[in-house]
Backbone as JSON Lines, residues from 0, in Angstrom:
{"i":0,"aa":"X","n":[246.66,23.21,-34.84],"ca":[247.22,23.04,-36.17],"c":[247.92,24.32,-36.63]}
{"i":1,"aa":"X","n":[247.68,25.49,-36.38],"ca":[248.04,26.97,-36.41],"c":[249.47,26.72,-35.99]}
{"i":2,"aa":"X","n":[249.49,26.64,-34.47],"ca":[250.98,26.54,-34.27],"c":[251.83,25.64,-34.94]}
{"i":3,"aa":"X","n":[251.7,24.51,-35.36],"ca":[252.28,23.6,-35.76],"c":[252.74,23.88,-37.45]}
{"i":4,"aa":"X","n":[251.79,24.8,-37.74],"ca":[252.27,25.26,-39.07],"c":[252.75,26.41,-38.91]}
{"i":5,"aa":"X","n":[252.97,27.21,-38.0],"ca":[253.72,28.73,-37.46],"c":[254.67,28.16,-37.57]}
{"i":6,"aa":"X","n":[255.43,26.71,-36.83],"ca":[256.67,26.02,-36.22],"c":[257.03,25.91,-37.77]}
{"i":7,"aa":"X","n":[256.55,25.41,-38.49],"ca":[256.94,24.73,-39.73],"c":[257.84,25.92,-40.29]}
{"i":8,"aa":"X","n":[256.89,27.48,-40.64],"ca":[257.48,28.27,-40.96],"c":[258.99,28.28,-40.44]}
{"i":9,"aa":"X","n":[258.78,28.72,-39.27],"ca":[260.11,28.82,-38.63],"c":[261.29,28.34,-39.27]}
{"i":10,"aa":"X","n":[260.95,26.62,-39.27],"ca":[261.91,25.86,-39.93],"c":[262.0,25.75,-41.17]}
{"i":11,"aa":"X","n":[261.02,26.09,-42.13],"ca":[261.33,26.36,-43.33],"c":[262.25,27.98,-44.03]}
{"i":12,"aa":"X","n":[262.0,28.97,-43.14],"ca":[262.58,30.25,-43.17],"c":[264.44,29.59,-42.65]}
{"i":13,"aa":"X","n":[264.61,28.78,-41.49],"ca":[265.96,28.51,-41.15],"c":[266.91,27.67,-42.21]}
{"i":14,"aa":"X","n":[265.74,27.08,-43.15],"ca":[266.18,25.97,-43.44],"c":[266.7,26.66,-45.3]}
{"i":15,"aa":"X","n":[266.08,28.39,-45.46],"ca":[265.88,28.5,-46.54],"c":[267.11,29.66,-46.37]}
{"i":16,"aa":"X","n":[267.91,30.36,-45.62],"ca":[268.63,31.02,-44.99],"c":[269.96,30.87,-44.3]}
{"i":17,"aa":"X","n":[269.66,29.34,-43.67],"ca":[270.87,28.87,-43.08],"c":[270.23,28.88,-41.65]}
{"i":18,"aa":"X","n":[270.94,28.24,-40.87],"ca":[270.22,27.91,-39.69],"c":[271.05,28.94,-38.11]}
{"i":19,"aa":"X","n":[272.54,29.59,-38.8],"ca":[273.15,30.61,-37.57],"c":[272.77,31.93,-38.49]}
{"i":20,"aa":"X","n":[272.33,32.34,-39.86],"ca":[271.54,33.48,-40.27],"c":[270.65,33.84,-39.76]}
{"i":21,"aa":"X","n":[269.73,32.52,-39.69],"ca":[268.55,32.85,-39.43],"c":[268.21,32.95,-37.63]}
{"i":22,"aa":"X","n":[269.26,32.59,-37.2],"ca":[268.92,33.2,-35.92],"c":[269.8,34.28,-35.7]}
{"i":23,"aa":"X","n":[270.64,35.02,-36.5],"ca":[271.03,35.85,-35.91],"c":[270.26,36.83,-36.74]}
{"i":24,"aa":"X","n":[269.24,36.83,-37.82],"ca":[267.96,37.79,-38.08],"c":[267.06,37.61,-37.43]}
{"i":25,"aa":"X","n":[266.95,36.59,-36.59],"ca":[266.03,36.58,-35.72],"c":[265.89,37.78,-34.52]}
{"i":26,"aa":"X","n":[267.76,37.42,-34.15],"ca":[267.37,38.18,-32.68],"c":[267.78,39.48,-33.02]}
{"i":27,"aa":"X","n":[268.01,39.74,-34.41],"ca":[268.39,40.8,-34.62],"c":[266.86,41.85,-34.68]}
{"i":28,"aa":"X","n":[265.61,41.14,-35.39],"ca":[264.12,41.6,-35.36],"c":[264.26,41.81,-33.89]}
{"i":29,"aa":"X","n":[264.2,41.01,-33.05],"ca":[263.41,40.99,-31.56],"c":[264.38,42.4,-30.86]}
{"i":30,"aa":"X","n":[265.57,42.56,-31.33],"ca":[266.23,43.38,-30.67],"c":[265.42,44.78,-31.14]}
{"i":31,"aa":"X","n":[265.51,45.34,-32.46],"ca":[265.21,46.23,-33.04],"c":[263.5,46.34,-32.64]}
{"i":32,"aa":"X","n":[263.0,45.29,-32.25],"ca":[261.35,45.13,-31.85],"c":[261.56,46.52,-30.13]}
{"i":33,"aa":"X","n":[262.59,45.69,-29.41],"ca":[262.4,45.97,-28.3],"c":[263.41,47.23,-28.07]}
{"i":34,"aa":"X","n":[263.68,47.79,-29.37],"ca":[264.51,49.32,-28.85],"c":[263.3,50.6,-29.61]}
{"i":35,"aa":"X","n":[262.22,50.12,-30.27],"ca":[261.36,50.24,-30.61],"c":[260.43,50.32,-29.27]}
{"i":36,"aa":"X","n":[260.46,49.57,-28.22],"ca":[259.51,49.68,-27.03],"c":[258.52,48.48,-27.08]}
{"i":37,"aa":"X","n":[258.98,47.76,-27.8],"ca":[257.89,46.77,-27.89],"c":[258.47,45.75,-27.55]}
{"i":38,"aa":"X","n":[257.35,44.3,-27.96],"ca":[258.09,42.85,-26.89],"c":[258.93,42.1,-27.96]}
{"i":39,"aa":"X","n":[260.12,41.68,-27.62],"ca":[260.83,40.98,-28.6],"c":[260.28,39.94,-28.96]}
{"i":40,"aa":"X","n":[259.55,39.12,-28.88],"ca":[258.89,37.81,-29.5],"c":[257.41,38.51,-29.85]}
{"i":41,"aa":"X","n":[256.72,38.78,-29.48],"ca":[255.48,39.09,-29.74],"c":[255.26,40.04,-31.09]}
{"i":42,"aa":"X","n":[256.15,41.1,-30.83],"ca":[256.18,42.02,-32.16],"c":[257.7,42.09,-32.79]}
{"i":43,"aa":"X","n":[257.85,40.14,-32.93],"ca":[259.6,40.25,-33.86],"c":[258.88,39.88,-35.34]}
{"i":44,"aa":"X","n":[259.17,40.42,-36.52],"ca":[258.71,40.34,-37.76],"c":[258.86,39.04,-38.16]}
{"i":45,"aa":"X","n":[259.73,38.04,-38.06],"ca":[259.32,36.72,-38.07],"c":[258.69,35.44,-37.45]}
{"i":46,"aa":"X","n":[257.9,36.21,-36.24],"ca":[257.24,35.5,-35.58],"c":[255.55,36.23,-36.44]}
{"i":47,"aa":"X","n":[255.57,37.5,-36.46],"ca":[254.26,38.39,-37.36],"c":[254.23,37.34,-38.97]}
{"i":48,"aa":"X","n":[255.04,36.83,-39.31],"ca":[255.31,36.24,-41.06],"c":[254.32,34.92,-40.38]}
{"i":49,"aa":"X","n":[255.67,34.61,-39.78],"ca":[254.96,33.06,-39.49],"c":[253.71,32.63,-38.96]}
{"i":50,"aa":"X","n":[252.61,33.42,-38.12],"ca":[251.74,33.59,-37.97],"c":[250.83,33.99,-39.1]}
{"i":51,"aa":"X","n":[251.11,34.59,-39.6],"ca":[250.48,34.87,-40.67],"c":[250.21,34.17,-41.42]}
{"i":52,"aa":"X","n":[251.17,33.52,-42.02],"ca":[251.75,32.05,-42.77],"c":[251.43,30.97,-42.56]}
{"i":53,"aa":"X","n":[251.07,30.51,-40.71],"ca":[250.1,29.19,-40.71],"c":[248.62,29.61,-40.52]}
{"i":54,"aa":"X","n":[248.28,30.84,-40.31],"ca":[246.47,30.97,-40.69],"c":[245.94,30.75,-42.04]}
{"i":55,"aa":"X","n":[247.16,31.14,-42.79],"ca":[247.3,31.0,-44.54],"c":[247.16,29.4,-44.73]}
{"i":56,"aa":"X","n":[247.87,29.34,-44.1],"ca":[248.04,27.47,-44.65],"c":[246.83,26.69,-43.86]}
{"i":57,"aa":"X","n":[246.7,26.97,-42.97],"ca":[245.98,26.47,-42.23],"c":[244.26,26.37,-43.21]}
{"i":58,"aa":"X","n":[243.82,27.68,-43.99],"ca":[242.86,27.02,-44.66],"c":[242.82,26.03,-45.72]}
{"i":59,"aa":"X","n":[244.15,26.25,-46.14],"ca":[243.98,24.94,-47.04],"c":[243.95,23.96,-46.93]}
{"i":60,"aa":"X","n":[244.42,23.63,-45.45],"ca":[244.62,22.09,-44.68],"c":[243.56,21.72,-44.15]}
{"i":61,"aa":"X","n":[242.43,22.76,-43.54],"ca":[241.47,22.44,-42.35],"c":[240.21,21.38,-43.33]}
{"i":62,"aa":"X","n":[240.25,21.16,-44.28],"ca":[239.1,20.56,-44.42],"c":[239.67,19.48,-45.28]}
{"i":63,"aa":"X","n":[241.4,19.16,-45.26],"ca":[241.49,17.75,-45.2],"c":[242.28,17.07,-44.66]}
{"i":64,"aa":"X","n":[241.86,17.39,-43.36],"ca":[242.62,16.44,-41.95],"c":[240.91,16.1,-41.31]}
């Protein structure tokens, strides 16, 4: 359920931005992640939101599904 509300983010951030913005802030995080030394998906700041964002949601959902 975590991921599925991580995904949601995703599409709610594309959908709140524009959908060629938001991927070109996307790869613009993962780039700046990985000139930084780190992994472009793992430590891109909108994959860190969105994670964040379905553990968040996720308690409010878990006890009514």
């Amino acid at each position: 359920l975590i991921t599925v509300l991580h995904e949601i983010k995703h599409a709610l951030d594309a959908k709140k931005m524009g959908k060629r913005k938001y991927e070109r802030a996307y790869q613009l995080a993962g780039d700046i992640a990985v000139n930084n030394g780190k992994d472009f998906h793992d430590d891109n700041k909108f994959e860190e939101e969105a994670e964040k964002w379905g553990k968040k949601e996720y308690r409010k959902w878990k006890n009514k599904i």
